[in-house]
N, CA, C and O of each residue as an XYZ file, in Angstrom:
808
protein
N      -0.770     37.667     -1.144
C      -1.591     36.466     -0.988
C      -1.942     36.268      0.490
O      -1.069     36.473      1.333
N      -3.056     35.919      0.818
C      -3.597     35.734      2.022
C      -3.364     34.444      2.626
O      -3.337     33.423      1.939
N      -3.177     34.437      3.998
C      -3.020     32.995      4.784
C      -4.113     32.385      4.370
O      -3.933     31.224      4.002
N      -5.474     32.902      4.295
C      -5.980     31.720      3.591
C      -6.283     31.260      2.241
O      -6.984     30.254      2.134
N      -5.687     32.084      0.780
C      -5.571     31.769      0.077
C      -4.183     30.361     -0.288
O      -4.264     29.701     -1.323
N      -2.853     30.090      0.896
C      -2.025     29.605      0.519
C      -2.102     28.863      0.962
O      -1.348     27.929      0.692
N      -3.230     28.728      2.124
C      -3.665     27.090      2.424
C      -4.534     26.703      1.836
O      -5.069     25.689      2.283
N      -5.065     27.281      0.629
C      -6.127     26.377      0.159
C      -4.812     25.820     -1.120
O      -4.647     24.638     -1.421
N      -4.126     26.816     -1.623
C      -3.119     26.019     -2.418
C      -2.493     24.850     -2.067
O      -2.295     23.888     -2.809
N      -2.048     25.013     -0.390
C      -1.206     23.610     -0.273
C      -1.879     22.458     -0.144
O      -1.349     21.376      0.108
N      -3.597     22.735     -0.387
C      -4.317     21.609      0.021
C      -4.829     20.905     -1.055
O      -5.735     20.072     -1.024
N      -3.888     21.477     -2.466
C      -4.848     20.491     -3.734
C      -3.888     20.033     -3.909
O      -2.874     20.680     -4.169
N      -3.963     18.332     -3.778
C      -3.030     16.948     -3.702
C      -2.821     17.494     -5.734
O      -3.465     18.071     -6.611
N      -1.552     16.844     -5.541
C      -1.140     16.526     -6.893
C      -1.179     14.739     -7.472
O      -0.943     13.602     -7.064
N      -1.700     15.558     -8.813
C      -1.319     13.762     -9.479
C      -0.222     13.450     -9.344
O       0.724     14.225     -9.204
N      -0.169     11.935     -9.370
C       1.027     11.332     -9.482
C       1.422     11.288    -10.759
O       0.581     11.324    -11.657
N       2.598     11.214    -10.990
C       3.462     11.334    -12.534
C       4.391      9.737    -12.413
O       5.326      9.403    -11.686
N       3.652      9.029    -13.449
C       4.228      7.786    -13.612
C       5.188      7.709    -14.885
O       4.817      8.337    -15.877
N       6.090      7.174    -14.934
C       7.588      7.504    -15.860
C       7.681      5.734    -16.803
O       8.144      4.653    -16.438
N       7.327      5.964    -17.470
C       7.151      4.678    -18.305
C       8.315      4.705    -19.233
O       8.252      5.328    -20.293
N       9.453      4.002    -18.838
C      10.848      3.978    -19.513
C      11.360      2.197    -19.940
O      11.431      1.213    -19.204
N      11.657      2.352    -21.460
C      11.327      0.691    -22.209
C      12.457      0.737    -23.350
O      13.298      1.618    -23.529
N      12.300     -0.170    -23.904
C      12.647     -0.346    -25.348
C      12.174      0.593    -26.028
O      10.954      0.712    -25.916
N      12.866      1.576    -26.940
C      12.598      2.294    -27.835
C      12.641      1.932    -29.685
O      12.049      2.450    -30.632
N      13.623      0.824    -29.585
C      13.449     -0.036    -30.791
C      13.805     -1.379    -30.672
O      13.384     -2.038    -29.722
N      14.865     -2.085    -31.916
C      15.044     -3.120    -31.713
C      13.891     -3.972    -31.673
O      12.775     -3.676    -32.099
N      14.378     -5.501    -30.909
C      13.267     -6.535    -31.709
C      12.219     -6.292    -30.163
O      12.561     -6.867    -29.130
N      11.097     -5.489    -30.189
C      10.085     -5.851    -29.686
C       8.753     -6.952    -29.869
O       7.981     -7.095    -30.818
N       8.816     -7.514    -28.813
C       7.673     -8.891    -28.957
C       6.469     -8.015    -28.956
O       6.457     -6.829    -28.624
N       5.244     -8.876    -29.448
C       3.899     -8.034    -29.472
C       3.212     -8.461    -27.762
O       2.182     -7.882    -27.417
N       3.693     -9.203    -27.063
C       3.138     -9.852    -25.685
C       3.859     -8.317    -25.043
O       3.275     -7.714    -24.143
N       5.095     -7.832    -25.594
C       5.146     -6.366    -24.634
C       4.498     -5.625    -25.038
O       3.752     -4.931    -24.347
N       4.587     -5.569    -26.119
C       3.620     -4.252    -26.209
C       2.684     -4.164    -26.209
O       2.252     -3.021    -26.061
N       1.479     -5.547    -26.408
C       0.092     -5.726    -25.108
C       0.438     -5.416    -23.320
O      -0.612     -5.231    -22.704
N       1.039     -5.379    -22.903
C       1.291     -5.001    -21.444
C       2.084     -3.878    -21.388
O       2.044     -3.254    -20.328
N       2.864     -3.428    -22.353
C       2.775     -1.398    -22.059
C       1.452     -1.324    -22.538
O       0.628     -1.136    -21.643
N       0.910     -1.434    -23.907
C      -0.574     -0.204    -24.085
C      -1.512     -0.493    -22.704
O      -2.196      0.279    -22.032
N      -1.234     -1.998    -22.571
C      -2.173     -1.890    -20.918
C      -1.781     -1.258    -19.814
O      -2.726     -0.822    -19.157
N      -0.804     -1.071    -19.412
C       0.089     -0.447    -18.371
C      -0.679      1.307    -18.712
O      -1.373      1.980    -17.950
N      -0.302      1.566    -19.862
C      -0.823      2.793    -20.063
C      -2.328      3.263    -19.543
O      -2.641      4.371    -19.107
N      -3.056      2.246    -19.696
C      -4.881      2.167    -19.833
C      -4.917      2.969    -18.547
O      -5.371      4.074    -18.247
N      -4.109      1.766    -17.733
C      -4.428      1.709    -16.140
C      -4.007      3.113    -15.296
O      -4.735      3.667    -14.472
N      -2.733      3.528    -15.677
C      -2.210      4.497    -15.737
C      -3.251      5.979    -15.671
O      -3.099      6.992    -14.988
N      -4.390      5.607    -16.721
C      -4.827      6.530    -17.233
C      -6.036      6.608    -15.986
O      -6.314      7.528    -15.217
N      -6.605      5.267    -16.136
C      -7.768      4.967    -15.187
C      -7.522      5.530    -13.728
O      -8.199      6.414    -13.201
N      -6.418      4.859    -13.149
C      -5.788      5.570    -11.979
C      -5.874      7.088    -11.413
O      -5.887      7.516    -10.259
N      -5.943      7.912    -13.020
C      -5.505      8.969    -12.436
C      -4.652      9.880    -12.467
O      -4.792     11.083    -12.246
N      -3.703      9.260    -12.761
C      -2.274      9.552    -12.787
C      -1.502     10.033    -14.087
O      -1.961      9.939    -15.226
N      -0.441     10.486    -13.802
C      -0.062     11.178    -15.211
C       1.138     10.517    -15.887
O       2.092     10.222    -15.168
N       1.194     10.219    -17.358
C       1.889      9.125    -18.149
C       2.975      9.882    -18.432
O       2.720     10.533    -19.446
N       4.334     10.169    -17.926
C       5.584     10.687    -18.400
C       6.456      9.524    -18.932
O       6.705      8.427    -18.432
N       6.881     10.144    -20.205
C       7.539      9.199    -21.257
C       8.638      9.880    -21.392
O       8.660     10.993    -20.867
N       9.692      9.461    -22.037
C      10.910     10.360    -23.201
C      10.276     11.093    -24.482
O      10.774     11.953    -25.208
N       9.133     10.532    -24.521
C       8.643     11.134    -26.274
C       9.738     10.537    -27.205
O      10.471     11.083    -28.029
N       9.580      8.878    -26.700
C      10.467      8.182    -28.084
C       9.320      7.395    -28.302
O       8.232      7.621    -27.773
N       9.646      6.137    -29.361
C       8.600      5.091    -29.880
C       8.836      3.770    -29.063
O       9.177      3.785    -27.880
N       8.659      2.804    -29.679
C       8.446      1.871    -29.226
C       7.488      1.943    -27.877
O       6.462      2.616    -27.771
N       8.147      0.977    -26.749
C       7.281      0.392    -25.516
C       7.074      1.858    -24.579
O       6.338      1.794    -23.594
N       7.537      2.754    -24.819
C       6.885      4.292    -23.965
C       6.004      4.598    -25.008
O       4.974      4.804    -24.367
N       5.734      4.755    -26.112
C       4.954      4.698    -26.913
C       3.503      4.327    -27.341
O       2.635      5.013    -27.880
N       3.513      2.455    -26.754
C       2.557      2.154    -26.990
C       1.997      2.391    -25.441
O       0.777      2.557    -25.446
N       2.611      2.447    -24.081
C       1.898      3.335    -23.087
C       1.290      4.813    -23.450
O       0.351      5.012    -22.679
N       1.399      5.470    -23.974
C       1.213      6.763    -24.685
C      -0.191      6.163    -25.141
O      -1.183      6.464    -24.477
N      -0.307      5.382    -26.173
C      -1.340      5.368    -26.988
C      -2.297      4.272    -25.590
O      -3.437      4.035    -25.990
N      -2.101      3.836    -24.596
C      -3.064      3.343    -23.798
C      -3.343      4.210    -22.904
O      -4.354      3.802    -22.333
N      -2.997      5.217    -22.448
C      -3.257      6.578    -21.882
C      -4.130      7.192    -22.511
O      -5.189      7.576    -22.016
N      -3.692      7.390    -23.960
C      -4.521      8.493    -24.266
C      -5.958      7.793    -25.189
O      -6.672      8.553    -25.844
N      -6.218      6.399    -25.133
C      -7.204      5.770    -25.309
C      -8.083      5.747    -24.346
O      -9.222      5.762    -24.813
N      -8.050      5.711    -22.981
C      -8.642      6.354    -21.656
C      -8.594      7.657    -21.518
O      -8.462      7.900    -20.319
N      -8.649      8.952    -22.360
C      -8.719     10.211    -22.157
C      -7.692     10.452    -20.416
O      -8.022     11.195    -19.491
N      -6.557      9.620    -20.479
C      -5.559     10.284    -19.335
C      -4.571     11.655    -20.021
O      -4.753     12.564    -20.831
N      -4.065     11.428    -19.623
C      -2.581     12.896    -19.360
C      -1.710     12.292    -19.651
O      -1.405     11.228    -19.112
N      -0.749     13.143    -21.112
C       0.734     12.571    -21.633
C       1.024     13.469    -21.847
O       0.559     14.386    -22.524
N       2.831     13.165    -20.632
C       3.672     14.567    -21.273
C       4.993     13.499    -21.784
O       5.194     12.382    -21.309
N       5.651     14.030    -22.652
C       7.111     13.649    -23.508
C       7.785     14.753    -23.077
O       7.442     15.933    -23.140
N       9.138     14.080    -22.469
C      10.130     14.871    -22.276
C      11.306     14.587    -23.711
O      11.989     13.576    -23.873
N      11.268     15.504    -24.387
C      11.940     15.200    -26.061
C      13.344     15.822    -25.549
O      13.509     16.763    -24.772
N      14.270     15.056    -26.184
C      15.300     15.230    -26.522
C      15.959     16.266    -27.238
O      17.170     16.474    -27.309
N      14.765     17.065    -27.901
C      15.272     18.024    -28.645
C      15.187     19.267    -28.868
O      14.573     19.693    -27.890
N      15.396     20.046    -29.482
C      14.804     21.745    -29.381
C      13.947     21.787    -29.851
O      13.472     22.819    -29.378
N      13.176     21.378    -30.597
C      11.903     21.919    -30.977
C      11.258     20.934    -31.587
O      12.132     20.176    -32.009
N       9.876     20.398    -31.954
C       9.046     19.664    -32.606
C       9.629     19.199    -34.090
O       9.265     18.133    -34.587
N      10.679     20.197    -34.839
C      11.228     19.766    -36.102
C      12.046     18.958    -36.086
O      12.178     18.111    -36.970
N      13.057     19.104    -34.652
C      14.046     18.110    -34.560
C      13.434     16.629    -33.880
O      13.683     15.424    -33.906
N      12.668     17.390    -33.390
C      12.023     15.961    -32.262
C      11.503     14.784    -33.455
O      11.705     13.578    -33.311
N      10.781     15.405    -34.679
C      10.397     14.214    -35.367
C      11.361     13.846    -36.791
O      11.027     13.042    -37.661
N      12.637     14.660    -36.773
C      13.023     14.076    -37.603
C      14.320     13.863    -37.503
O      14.809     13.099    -38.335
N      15.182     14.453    -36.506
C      16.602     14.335    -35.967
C      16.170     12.977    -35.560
O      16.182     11.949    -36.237
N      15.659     13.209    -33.934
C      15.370     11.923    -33.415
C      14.374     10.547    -33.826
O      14.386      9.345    -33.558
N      13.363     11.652    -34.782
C      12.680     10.421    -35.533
C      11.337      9.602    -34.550
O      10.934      8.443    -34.448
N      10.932     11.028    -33.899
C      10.010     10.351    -32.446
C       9.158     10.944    -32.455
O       9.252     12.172    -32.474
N       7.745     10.177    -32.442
C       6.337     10.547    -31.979
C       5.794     11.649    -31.378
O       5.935     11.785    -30.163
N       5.197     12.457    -32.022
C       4.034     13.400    -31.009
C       2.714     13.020    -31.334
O       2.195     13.846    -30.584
N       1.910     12.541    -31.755
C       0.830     12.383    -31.677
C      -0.276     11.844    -30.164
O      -1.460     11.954    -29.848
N       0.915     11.273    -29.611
C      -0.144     10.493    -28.173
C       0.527     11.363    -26.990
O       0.624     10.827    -25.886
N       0.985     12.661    -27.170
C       1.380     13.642    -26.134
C       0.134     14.794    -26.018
O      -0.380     15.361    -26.981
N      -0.128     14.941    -24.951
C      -0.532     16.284    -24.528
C       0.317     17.318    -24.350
O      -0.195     18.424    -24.520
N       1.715     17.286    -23.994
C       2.796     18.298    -23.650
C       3.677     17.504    -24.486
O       3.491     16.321    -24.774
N       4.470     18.097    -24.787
C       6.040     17.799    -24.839
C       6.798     18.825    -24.845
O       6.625     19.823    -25.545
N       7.979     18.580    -23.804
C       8.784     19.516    -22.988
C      10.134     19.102    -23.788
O      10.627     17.985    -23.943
N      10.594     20.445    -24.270
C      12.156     20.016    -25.218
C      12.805     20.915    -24.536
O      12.692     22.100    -24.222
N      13.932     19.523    -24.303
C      15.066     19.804    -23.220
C      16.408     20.271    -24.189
O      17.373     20.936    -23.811
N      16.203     19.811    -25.309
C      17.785     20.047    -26.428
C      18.903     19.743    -25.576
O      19.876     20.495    -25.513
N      18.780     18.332    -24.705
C      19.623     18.064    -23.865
C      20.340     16.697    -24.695
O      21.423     16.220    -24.354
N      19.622     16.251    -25.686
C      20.148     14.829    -26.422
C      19.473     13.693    -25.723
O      18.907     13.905    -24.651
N      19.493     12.664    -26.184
C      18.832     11.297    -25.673
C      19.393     11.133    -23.834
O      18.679     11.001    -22.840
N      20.750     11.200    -23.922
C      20.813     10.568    -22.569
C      20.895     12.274    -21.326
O      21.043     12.234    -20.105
N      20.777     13.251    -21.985
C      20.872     14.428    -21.387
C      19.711     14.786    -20.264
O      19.585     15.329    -19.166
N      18.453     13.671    -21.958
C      17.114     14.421    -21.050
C      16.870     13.302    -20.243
O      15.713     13.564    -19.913
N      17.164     12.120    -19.626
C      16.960     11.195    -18.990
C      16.659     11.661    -17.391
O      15.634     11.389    -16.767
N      18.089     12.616    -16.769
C      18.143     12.867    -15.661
C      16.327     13.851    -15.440
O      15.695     13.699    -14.394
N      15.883     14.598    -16.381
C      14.921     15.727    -16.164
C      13.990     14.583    -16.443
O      13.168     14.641    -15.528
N      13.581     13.234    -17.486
C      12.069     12.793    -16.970
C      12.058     12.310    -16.071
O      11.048     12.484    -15.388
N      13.492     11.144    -15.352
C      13.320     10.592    -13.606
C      12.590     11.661    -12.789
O      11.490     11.631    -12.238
N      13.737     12.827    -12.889
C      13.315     13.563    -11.507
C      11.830     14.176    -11.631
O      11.220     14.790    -10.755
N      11.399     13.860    -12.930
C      10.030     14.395    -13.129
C       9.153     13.627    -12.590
O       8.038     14.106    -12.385
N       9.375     12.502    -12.293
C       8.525     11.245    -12.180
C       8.504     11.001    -10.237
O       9.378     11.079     -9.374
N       7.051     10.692    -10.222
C       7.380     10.379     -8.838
C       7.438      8.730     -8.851
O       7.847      8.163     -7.837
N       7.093      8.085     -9.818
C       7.086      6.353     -9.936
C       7.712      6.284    -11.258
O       7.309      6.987    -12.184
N       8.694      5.453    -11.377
C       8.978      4.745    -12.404
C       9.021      3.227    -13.217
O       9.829      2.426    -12.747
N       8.317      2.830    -14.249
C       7.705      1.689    -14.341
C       8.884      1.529    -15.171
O       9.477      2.495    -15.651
N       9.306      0.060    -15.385
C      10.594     -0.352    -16.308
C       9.881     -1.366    -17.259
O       9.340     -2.360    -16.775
N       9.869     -1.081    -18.898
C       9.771     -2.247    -19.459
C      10.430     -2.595    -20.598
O      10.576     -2.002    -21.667
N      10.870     -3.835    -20.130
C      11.505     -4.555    -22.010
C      12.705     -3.486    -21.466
O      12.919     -3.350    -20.262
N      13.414     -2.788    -22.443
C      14.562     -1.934    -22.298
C      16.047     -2.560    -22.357
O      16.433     -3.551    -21.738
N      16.797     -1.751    -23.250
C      18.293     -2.290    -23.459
C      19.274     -1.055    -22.686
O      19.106     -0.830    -21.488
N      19.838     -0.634    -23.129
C      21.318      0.277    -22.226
C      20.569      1.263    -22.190
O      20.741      1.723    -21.061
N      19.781      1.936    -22.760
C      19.335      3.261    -22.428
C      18.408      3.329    -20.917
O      18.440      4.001    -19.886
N      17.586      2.203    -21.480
C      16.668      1.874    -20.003
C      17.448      1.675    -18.772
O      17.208      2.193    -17.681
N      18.237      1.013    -19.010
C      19.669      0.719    -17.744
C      20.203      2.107    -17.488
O      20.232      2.305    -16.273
N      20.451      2.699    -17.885
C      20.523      4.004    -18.157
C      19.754      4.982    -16.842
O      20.278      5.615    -15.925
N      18.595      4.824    -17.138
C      17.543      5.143    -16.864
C      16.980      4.289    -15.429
O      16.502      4.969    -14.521
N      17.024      3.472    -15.349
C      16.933      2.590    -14.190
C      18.044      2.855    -12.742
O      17.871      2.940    -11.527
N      19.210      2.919    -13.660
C      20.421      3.404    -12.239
C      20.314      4.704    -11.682
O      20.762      5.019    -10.580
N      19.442      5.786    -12.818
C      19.594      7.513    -12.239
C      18.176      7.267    -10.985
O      18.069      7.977     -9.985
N      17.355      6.306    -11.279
C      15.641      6.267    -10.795
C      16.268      5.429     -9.456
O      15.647      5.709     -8.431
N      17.319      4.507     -9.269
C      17.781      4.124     -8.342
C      18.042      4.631     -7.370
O      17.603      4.641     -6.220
N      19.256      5.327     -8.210
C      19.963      6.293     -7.097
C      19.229      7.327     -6.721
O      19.550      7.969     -5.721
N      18.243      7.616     -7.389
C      17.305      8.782     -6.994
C      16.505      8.628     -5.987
O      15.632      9.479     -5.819
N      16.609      7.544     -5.108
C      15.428      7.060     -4.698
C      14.633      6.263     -4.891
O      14.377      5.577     -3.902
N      13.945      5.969     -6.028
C      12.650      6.478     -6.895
C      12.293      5.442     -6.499
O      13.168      4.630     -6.198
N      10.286      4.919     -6.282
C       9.552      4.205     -6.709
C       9.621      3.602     -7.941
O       9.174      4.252     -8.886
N      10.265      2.064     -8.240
C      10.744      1.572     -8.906
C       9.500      0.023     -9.130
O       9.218     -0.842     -8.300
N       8.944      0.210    -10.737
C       8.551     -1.236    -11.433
C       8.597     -1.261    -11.940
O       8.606     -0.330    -12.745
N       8.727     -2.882    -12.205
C       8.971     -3.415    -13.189
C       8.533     -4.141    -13.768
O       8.655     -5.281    -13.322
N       7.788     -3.989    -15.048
C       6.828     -5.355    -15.698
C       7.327     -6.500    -16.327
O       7.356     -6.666    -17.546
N       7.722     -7.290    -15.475
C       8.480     -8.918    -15.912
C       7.353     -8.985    -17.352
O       6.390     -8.357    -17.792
N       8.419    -10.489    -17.801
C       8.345    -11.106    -18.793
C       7.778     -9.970    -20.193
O       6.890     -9.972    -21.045
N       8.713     -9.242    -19.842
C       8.897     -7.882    -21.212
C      10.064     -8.180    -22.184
O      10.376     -7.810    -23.315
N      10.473     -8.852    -21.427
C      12.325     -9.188    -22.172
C      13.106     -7.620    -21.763
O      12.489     -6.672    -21.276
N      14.677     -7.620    -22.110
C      15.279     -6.996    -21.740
C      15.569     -6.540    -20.272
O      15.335     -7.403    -19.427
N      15.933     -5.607    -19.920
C      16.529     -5.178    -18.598
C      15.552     -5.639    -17.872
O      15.882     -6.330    -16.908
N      14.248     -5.423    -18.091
C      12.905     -5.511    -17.055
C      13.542     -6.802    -16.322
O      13.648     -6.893    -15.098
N      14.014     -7.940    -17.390
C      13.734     -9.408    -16.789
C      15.040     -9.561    -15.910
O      15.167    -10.589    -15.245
N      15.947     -8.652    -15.881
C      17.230     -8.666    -15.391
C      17.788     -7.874    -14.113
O      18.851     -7.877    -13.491
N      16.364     -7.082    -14.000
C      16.271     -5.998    -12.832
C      17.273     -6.838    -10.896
O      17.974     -6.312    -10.032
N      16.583     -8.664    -11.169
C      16.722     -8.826     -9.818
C      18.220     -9.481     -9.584
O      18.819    -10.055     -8.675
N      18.493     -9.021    -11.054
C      20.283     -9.637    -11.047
C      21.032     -8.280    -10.352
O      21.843     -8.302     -9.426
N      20.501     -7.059    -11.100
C      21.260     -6.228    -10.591
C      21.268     -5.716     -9.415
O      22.199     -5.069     -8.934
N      20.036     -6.028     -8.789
C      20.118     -5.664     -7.418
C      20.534     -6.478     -6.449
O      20.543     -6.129     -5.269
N      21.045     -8.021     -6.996
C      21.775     -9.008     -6.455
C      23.295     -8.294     -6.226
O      23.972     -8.701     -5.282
N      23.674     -7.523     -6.860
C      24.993     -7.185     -7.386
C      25.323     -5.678     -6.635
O      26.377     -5.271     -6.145
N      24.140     -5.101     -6.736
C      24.455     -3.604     -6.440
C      24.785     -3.158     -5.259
O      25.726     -2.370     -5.160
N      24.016     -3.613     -4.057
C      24.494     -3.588     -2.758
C      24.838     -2.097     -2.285
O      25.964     -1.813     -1.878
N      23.849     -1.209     -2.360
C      23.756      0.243     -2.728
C      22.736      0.627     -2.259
O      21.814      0.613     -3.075
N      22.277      1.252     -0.499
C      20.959      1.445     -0.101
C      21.063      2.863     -0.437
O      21.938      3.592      0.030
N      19.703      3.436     -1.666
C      19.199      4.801     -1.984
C      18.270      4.922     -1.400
O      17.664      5.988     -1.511
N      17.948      4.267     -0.852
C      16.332      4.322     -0.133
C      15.284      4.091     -1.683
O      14.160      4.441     -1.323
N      15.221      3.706     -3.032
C      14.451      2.923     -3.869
C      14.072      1.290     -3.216
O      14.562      0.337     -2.611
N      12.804      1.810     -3.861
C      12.146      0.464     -3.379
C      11.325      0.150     -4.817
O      10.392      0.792     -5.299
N      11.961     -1.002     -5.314
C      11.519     -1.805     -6.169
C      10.502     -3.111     -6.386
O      10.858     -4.247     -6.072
N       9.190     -2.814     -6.961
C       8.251     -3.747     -7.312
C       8.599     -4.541     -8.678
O       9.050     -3.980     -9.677
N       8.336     -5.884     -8.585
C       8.200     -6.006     -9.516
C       6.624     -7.307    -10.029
O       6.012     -7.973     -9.194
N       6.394     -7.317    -11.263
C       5.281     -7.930    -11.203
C       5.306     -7.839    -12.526
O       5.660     -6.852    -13.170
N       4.775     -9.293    -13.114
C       4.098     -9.585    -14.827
C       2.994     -8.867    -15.343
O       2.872     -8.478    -16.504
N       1.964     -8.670    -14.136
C       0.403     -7.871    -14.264
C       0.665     -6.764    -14.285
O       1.057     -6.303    -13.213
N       0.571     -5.693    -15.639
C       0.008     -4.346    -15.444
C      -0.595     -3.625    -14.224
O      -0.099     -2.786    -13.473
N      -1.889     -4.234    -14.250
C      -2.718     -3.607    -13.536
C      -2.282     -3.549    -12.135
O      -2.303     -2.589    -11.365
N      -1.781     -5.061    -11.900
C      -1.427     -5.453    -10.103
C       0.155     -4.773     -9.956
O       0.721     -4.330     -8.957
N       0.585     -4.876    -11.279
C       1.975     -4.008    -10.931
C       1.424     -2.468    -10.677
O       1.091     -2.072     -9.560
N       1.379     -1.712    -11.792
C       0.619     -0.276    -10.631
C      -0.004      0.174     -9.792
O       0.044      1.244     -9.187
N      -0.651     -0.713     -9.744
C      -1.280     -0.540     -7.491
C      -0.272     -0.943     -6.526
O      -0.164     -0.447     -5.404
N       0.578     -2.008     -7.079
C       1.350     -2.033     -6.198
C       2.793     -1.092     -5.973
O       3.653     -1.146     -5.094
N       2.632     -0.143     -7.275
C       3.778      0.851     -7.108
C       2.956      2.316     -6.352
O       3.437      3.346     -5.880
N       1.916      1.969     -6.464
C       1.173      3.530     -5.961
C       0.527      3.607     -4.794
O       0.079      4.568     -4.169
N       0.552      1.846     -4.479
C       0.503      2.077     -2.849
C       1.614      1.728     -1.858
O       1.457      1.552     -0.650
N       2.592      1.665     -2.443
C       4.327      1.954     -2.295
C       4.450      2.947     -2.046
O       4.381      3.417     -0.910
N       4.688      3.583     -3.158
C       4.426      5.108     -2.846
C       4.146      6.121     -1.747
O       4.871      6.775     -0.997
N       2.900      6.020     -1.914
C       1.762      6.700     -1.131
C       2.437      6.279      0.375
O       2.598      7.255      1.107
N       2.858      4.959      0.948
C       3.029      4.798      1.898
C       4.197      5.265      2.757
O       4.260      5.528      3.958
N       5.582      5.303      1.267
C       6.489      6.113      1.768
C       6.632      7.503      2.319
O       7.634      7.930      2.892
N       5.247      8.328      2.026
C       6.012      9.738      2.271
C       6.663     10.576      1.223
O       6.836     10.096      0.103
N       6.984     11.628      1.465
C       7.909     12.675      0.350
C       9.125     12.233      0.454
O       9.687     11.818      1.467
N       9.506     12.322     -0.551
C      11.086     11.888     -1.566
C      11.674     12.521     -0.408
O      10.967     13.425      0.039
N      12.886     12.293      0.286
C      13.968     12.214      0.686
C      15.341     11.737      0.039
O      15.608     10.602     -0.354
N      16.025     12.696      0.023
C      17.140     12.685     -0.650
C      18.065     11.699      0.648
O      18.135     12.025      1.833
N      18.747     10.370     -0.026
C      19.473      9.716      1.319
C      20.528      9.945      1.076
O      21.054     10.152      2.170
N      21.448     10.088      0.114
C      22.804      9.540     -0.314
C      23.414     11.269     -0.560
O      23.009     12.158     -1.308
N      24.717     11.218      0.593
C      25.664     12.571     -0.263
C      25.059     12.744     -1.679
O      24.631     11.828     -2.380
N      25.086     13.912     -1.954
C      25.421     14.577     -3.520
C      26.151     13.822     -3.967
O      25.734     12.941     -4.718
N      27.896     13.969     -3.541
C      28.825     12.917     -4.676
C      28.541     11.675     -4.440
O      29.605     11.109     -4.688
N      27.771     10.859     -4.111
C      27.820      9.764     -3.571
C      27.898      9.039     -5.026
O      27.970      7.812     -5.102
């Protein structure tokens, strides 16, 4: 490869990969899941690319607002293959463009969609999302959150009352879809490349 073939490689910017992690069941309100399928829209409009778990519920109905704007959906599945994915786990492919099977189990594949994600949006969500919220923490990560979702979303500013744990994450949070993802992507954008802060064992 030629010096100037590998600078024209390092010069095509990548999309951003937004990580839409929620309630997967349980009692979802329909006011969330009008603000994931919108979250999704915007998502799509933006630019940017919609990484889910490839479960249902509130990553779900982002899925189906993505791919109602002709954006980009990948599912990181839980399972080995498309047979298990829809009937072990009992989870959606229809609003994926990819789905990547990790056969890592529900909380296995968690660590591979964070680190997949360069932003992570939080909505509605019970222990799994918490789950999911502490690895995106400690990871660093570009962190939002769409209030008045119910669940963890609404509980985000307790825990960081509590946590007292600098990863270098920087957390938005906001009720508006739309004003919540500009304000995570020009977060972002402003930080720079991911830097790892914290020891390994930390």
């Amino acid at each position: 490869m030629t010096e100037e073939s590998k600078s024209h490689l390092e010069a095509i910017p990548l999309r951003l990969a937004v990580g839409v992690v929620g309630s997967a069941s349980g009692r979802i309100s329909a006011p969330a899941r009008r603000k994931a399928r919108a979250l999704g829209e915007h998502i799509a409009r933006a630019g940017c690319i919609l990484l889910t778990g490839a479960c249902p519920g509130l990553p779900y109905e982002a899925a189906k607002g993505v791919k109602s704007r002709g954006g980009l959906s990948i599912g990181i599945s839980p399972a080995l293959n498309l047979h298990e994915h829809t009937t072990r786990y009992r989870s959606p492919s229809d609003q994926y463009d990819v789905l990547i099977y990790t056969g890592s189990g529900l909380m296995g594949r968690e660590i591979t969609a964070i680190r997949s994600c360069d932003i992570v949006v939080v909505i509605g969500g019970r222990s799994g999302t918490l789950g999911e919220f502490a690895i995106a923490y400690d990871e660093g990560r570009t962190i939002g959150v769409l209030t008045g979702t119910g669940g963890v979303a609404d509980h985000v500013s307790d825990l960081l009352s509590i946590i007292h744990k600098d990863t270098g994450a920087v957390v938005v949070s906001d009720d508006d879809p739309e004003r919540l993802l500009s304000r995570v992507v020009r977060s972002h954008r402003a930080r720079g490349p991911l830097r790892r802060r914290l020891p390994i064992n930390a």
